[in-house]
C-alpha angles and dihedrals in degrees: 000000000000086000093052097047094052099043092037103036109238100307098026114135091005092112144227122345120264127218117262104253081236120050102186075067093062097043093055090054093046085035092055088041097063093048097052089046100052083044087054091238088130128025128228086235090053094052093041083053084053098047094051086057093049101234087122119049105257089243095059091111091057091041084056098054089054089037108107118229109261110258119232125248132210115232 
């Protein structure tokens, strides 16, 4: 596990990325991406860094363009 890491970086040769057991999971985070992105809460450049370190799957930015916006919700 050490080599890997080293040679691979933290995710490398895991594989492809599996479906959340629960959806609904996967579109609040995206859903919660995209806002904070269009806020400006979070920049493009910070999410593709993340990307490039593997802590956000690298189709994050396809998964955002199909993504709906979150509805709101009165309290």
């Amino acid at each position: 596990m050490r080599a890997r890491r080293r040679l691979f970086g933290e995710y490398g040769l895991l594989g492809d990325y599996k479906p959340h057991p629960d959806p609904n999971q996967e579109r609040l985070f995206f859903g919660l991406l995209k806002e904070c992105l269009e806020t400006g809460h979070v920049s493009e450049e910070l999410v593709r860094d993340e990307i490039s370190k593997n802590h956000v799957r690298h189709d994050a930015f396809e998964v955002l363009d199909r993504t709906p916006d979150l509805e709101a919700k009165a309290a």
